[in-house]
N, C-alpha and C positions, 0 to 999 in steps of 0.2 A: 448915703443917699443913692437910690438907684441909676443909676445912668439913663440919661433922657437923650433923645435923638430926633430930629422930625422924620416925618418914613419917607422924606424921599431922599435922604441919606442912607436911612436903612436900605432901603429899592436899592443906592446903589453898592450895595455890600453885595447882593447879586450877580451885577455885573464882575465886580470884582471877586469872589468864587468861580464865576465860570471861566475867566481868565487864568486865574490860580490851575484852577482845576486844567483848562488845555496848557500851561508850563507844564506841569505833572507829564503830562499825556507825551508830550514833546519829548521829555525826559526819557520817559520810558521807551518811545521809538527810537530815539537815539542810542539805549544803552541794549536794542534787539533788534538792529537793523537787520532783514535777511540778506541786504547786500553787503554787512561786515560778516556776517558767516558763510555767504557763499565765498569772501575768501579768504576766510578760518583754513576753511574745507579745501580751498584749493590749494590752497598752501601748504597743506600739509602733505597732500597731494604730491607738490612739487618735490619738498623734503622729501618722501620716497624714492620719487624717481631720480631724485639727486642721489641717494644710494646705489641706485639698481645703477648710474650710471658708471660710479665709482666702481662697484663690483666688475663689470662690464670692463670698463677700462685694465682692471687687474689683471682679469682675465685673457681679454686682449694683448697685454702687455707680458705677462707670464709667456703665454703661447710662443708670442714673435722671440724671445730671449732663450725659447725650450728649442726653435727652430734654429736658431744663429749658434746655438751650441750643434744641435745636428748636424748644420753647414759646416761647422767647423769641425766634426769629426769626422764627416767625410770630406774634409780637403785633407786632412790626417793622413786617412788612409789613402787619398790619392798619390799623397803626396810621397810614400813607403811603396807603393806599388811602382811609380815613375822611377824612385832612387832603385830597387830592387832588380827590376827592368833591366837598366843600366849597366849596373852589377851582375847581370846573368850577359850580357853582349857580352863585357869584359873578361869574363873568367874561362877557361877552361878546362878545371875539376869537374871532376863528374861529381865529386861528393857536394861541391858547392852549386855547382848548377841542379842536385837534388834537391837540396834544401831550400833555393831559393826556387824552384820550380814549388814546392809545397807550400811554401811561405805565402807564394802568389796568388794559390789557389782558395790556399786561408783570407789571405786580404779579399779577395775578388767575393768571396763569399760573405765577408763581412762588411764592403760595399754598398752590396746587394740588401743586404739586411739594412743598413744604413739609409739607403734608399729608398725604401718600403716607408723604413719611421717616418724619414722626411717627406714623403709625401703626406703620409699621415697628419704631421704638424701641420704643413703644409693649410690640407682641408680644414684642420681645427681653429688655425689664424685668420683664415677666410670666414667660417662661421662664425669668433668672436666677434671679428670687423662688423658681420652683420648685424650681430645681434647689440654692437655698441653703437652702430650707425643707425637704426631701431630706436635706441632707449633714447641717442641723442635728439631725433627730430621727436618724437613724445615730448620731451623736454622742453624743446622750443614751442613747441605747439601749445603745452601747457605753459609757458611764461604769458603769451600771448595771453591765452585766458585768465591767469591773474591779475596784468594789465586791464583786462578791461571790467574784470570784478571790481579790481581798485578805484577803478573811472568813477564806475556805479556809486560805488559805496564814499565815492567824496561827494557826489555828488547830491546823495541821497543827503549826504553831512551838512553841505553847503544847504541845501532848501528846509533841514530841519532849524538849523543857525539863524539864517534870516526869519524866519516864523517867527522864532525864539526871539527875534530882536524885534518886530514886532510886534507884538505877543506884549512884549517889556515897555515897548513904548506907550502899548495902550494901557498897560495895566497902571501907569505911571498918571498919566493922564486922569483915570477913573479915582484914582488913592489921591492924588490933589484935591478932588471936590470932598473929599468924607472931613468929616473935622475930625482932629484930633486923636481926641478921647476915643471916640467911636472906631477909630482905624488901628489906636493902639489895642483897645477889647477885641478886635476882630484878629489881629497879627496874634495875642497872644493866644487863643481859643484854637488857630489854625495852627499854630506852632505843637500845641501838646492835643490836640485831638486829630488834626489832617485836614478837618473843614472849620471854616471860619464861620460859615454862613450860609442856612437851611432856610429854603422856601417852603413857607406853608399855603399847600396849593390842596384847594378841595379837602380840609382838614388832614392833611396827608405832608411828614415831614419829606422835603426831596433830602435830604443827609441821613433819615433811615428808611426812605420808604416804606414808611407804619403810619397808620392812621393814628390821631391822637386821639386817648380815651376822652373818655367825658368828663371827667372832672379837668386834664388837662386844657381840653378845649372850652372850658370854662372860665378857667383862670385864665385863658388868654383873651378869650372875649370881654372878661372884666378891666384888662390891662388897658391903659390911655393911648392914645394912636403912638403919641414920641415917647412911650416905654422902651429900653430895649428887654427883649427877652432873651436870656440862653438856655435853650432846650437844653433839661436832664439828661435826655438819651445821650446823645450828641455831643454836647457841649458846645453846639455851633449859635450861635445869632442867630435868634427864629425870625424871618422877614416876614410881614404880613403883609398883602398887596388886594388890590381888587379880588383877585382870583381864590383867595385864602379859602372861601366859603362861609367866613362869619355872619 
């Protein structure tokens, strides 16, 4: 036997779809918040520059190690020119005091060379510094703005949630007046079609927005006010209301 309804049960299958329908909606803002992708994006963001700072740092780090070897090979040779020195005060060979007269000249020369690098590292550990003290404050700068992406985006979470809990409480509310029968036809029609329940407004399904042909809209004007109908198309519970245009 058909299932019977009085329509102002049906009417409120209605309400009940459009609740349905804003969870849905709810759903869907929550799983494309642009404030969870603005910090996708920042974050990823961050992860780079969390490399560049690593790199940076290597960098940096190399340099100062390339430098403290240089320092240490000219305290080397300082330190062969100073003993050498000495060793020429003290002797009085001419063959030695040649030799180490050239020796000196070698060292001093190689000094000199030494000096030059070291400056060089020098500039090089000064320009890592900068370019890690650079990448560091980008870094802070961007943490910040993830913080406040993250602010956003709870935030935006928190006002979707409450809705949603609202949203649940009315829907709870409007499913206590349907009887029974009628709310289980509607959960199962919404479960394997997506709508439970189509207004026919001005001959016009709202669940396909298509007019209904004439022999459709025939049969349903033949139909008893507490019939339920479910649209072919659809599969939804066709509501009739004042507006239907029967």
């Amino acid at each position: 036997m058909p299932l019977k309804a009085a329509p102002e049960h049906q009417a409120l299958l209605l309400e009940l779809q459009a609740l349905d329908t804003r969870l849905g909606q709810l759903t869907h803002r929550a799983a494309t918040l642009p404030e969870a992708a603005a910090v996708d994006e920042l974050t990823m963001r961050r992860d780079d520059l969390h490399a560049v700072v690593r790199d940076h740092t290597g960098a940096w780090e190399d340099a100062k190690a390339e430098l403290t070897r240089t320092e240490s090979d000219v305290a080397v040779v300082e330190a062969r020119i100073a003993r050498d020195q000495e060793r020429l005060q003290a002797t009085s060979s001419q063959k030695d005091i040649q030799a180490l007269e050239q020796e000196l000249a070698a060292l001093a020369k190689r000094r000199s060379d030494l000096e030059d690098i070291e400056l060089e590292v020098m500039q090089t550990v000064e320009d890592r510094s900068a370019e890690l003290e650079a990448s560091r404050a980008a870094l802070a700068a961007l943490d910040v703005s993830v913080a406040e992406a993250q602010a956003a985006r709870d935030a935006a979470t928190d006002a979707i949630a409450a809705e949603r809990r609202q949203t649940e409480d009315d829907r709870g509310v409007v499913a206590a007046r349907v009887p029974a029968e009628l709310l289980a036809l509607y959960e199962k029609q919404r479960a394997r079609y997506g709508v439970g329940a189509s207004h026919l407004e001005r001959g016009m399904s709202s669940a396909t927005g298509v007019l209904l042909g004439g022999s459709d809209l025939s049969k349903v004007r033949a139909a008893a006010p507490d019939d339920v109908i479910v649209e072919e198309e659809s599969g939804a519970i066709l509501v009739r209301t004042a507006e239907s245009g029967l």
